[in-house]
C-alpha positions in Angstrom: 0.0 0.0 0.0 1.3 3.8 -0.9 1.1 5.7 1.5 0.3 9.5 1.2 1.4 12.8 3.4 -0.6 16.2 2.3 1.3 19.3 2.2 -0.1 22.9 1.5 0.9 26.9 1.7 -1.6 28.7 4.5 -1.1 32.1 5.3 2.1 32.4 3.0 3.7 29.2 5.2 4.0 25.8 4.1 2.6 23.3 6.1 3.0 19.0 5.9 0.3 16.7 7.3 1.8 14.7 10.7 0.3 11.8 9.8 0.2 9.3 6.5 -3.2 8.7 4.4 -3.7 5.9 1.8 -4.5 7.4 -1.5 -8.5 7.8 -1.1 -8.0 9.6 2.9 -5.2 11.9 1.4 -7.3 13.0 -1.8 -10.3 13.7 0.9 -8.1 15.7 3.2 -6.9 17.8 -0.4 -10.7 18.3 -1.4 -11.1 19.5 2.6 -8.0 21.5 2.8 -9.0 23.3 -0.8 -12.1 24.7 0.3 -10.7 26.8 3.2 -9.8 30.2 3.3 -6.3 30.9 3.4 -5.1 27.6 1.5 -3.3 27.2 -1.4 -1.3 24.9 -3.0 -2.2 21.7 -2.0 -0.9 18.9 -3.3 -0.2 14.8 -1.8 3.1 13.6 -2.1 3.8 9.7 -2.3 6.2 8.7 0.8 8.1 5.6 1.5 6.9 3.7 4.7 8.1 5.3 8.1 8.7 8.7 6.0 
């Protein structure tokens, strides 16, 4: 299984998720992180396992 970490820009700082999704969580936490004010460029990154 791939696992998944989310990373995004809010408030002109960049920001990584603490934790690791599997592909369907991670693209849910994009589509959540999208629609908030103050959030750009989000994006999941594909991370080896203990990354």
């Amino acid at each position: 299984m791939k696992s998944f970490r989310v990373r995004w820009t809010e408030d002109g700082q960049e920001r990584e998720s603490a934790v690791t999704y599997d592909a369907t969580c991670a693209e849910e936490r994009v589509n959540e992180l999208e629609a908030r004010e103050g959030v750009s460029n989000v994006r999941s990154v594909a991370v080896k396992p203990g990354e």
